[in-house]
C-alpha positions as YAML, in Angstrom:
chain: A
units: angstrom
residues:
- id: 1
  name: UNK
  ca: [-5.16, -5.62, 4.51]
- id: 2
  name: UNK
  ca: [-8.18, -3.97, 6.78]
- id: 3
  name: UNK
  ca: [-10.75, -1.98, 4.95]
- id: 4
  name: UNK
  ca: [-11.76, 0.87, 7.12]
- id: 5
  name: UNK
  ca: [-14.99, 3.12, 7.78]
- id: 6
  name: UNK
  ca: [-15.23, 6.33, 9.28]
- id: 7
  name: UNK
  ca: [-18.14, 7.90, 10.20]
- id: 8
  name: UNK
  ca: [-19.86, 5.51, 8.00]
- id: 9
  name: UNK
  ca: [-18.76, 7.88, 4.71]
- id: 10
  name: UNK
  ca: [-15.22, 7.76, 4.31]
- id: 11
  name: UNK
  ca: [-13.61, 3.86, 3.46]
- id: 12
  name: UNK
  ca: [-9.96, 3.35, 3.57]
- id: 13
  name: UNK
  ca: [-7.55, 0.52, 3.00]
- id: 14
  name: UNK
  ca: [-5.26, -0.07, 5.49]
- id: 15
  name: UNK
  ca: [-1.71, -2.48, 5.19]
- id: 16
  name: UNK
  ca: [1.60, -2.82, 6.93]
- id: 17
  name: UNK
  ca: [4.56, -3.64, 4.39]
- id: 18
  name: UNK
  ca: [8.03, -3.38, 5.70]
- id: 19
  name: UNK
  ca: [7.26, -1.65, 8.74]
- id: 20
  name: UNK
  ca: [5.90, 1.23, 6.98]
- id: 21
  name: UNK
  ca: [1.97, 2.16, 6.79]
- id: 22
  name: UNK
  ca: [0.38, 1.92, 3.26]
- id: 23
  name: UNK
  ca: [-3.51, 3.94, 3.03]
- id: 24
  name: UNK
  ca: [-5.20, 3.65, -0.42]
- id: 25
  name: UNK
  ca: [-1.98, 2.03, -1.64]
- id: 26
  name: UNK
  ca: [0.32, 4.92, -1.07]
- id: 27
  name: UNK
  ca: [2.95, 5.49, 2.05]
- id: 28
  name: UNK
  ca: [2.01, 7.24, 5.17]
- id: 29
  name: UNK
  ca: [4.48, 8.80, 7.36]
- id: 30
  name: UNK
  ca: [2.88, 8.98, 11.01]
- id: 31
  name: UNK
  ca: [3.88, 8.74, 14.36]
- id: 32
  name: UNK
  ca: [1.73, 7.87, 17.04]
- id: 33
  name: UNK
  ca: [3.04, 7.61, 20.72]
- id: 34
  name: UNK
  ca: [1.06, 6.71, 23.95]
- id: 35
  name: UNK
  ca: [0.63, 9.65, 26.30]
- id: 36
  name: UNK
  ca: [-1.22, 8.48, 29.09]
- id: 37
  name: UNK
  ca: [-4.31, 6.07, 29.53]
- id: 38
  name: UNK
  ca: [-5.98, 5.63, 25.81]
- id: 39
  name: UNK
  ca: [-4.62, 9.22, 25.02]
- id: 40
  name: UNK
  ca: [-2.07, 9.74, 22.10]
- id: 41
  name: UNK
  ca: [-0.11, 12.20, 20.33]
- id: 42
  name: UNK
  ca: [0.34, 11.96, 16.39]
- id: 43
  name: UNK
  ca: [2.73, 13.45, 14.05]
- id: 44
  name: UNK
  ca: [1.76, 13.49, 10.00]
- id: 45
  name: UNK
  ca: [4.68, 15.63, 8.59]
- id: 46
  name: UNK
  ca: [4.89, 18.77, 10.69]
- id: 47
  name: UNK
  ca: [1.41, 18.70, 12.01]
- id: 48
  name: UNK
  ca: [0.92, 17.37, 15.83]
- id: 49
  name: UNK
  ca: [-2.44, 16.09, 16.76]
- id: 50
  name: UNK
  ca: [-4.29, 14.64, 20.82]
- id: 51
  name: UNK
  ca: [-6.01, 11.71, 19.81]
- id: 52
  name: UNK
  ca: [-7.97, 10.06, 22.46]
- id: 53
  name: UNK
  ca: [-9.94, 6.41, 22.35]
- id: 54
  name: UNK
  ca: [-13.13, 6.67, 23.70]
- id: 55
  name: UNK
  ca: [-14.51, 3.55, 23.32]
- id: 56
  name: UNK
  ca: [-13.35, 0.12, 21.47]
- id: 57
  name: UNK
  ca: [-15.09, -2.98, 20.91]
- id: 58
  name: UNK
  ca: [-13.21, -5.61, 19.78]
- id: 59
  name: UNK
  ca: [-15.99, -8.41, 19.24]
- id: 60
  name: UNK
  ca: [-17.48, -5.81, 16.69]
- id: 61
  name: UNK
  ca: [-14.73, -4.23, 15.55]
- id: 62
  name: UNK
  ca: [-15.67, -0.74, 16.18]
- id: 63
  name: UNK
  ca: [-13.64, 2.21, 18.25]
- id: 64
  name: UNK
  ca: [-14.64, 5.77, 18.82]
- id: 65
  name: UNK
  ca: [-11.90, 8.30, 18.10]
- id: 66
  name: UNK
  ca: [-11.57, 11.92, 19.88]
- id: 67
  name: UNK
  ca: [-9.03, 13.72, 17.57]
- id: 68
  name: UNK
  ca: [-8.12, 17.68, 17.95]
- id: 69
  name: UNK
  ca: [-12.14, 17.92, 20.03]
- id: 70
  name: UNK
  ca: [-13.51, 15.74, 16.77]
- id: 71
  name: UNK
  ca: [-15.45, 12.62, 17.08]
- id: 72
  name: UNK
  ca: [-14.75, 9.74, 14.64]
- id: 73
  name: UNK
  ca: [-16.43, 6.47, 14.43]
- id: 74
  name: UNK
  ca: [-14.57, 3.60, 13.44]
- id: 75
  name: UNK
  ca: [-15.42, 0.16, 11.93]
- id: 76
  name: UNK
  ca: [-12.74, -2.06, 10.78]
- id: 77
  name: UNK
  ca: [-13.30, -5.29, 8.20]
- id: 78
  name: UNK
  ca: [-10.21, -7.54, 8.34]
- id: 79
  name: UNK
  ca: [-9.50, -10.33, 5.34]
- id: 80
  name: UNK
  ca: [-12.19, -12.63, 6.96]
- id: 81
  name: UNK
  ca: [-14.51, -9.91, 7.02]
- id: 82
  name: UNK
  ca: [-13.99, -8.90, 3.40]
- id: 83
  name: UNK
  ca: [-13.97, -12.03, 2.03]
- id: 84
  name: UNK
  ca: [-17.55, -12.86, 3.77]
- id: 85
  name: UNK
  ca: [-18.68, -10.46, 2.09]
- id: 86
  name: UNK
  ca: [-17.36, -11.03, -1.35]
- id: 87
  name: UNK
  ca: [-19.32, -13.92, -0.73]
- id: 88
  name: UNK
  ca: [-22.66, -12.18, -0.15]
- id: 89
  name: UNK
  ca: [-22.56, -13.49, 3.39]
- id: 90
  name: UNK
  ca: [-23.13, -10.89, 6.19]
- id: 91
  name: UNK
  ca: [-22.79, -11.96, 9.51]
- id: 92
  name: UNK
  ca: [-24.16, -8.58, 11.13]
- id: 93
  name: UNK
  ca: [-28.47, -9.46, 11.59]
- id: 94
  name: UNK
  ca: [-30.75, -7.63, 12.38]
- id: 95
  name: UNK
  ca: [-31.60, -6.45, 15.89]
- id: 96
  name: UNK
  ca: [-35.17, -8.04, 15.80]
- id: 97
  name: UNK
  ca: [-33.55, -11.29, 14.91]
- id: 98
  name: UNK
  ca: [-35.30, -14.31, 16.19]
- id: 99
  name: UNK
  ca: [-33.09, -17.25, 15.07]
- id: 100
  name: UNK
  ca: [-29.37, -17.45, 14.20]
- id: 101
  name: UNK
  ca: [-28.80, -19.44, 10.79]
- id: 102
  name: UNK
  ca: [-25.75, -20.85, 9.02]
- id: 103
  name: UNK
  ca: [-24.63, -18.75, 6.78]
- id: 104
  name: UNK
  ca: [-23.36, -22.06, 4.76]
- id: 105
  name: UNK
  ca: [-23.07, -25.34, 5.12]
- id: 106
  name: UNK
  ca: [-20.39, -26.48, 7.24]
- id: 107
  name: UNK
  ca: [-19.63, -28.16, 10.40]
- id: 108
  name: UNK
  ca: [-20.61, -27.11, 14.11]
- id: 109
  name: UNK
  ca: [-17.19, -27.33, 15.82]
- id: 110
  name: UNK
  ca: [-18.22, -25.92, 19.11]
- id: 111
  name: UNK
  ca: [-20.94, -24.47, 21.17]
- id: 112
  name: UNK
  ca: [-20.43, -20.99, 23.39]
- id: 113
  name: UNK
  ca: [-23.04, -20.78, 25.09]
- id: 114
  name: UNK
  ca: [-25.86, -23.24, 26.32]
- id: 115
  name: UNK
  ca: [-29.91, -22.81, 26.36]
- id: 116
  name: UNK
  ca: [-31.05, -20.07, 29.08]
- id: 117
  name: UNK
  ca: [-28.44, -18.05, 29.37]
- id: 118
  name: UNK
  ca: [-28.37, -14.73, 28.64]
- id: 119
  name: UNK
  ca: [-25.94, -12.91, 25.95]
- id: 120
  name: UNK
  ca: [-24.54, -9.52, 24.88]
- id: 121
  name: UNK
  ca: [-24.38, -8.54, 21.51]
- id: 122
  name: UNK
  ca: [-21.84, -9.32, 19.66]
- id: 123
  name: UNK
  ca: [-20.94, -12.04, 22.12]
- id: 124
  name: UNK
  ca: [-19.34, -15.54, 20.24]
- id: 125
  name: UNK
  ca: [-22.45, -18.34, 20.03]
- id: 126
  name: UNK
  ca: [-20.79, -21.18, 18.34]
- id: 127
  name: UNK
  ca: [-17.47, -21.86, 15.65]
- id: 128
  name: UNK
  ca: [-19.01, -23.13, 12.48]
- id: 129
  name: UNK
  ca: [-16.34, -24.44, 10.06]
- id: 130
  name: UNK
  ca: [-16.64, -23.88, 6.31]
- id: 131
  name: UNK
  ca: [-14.41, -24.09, 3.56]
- id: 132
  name: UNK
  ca: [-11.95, -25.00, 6.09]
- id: 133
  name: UNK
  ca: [-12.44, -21.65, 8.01]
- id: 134
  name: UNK
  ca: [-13.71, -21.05, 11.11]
- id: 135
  name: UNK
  ca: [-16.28, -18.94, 11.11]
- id: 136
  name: UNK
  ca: [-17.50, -17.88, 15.17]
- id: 137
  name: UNK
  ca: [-20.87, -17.05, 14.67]
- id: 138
  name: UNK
  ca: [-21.99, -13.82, 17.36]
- id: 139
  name: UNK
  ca: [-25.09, -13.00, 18.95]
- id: 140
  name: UNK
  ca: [-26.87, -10.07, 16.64]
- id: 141
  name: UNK
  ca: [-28.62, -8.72, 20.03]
- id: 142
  name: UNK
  ca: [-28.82, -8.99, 23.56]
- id: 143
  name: UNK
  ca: [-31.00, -11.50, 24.72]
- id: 144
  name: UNK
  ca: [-31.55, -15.01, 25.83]
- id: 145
  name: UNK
  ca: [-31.10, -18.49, 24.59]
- id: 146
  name: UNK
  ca: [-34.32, -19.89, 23.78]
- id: 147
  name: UNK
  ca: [-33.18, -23.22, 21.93]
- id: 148
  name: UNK
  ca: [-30.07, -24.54, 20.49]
- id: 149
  name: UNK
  ca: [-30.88, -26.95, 18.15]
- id: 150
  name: UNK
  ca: [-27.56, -28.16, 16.62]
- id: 151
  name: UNK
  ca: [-24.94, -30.06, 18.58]
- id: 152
  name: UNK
  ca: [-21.12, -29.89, 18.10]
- id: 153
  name: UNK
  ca: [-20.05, -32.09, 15.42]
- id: 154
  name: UNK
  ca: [-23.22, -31.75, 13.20]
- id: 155
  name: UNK
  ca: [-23.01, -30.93, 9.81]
- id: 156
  name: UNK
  ca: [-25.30, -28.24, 8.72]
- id: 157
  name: UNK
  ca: [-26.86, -27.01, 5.61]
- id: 158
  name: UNK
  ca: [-26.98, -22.95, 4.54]
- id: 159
  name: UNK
  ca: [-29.81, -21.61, 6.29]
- id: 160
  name: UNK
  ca: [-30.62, -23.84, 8.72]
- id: 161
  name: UNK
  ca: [-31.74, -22.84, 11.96]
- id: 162
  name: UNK
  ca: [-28.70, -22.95, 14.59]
- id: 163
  name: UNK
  ca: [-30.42, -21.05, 17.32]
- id: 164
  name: UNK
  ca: [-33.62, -19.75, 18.93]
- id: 165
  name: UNK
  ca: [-33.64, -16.43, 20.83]
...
């Protein structure tokens, strides 16, 4: 199941059972077909729509929708995202961050990037596995990697300081 947002207002649940689409638990009869580069036409009953993709970021989940002239902004949580948050841990920081912290204990199980080089947002850091998860841990701005100071294979406790920007 995805949970999605659109234009930060509107929240739908998304699922695929039987080859048929399933919003807010009831069916949904579409058809979408590719027209051309990231254009699309869709058919919901007897209504035809242009859909185009603008712009989609996979690392953040997030797409940007023309349909019919109308802009829609898209953010998708899948069941990894949800359940992160059921558990009060948000993995989106804010752009001022300083330091990247474990978000729970768990165990460093690799390392993405090394100290001095520069990063995008959104760009994978390191693979911390918890509750036999793993959980890849991105960069919350662009910058540069001031200090790592964890190595892969170290256990670390909720909180603790992974990395300096």
């Amino acid at each position: 199941m995805l949970k999605i947002r659109i234009n930060k207002d509107k929240f739908i649940e998304y699922k695929q059972e039987k080859g048929q689409i399933i919003i807010n638990e009831h069916p949904f009869p579409i058809d979408i077909q590719p027209i051309g580069s990231n254009k699309f036409h869709i058919l919901k009953g007897t209504k035809s729509y242009n859909a185009e993709l603008i712009k989609f970021n996979t690392q953040l989940k997030t797409l940007t929708l023309k349909i019919e002239g109308e802009k829609f902004e898209v953010v998708i949580q899948d069941r990894f995202d949800l359940l992160m948050e059921k558990m009060g841990i948000n993995q989106s920081v804010g752009i001022k961050a300083e330091d990247i912290k474990a978000p729970m204990p768990g165990l460093i199980l690799d390392i993405k990037v090394s100290e001095g080089q520069e990063v995008d947002l959104g760009e994978p850091l390191m693979i911390l596995e918890a509750m036999k998860m793993e959980n890849i841990l991105k960069s919350p701005r662009k910058g540069v990697i001031k200090n790592i100071k964890v190595k892969k294979g170290q256990s670390v406790e909720k909180n603790q300081v992974l990395i300096e920007f």
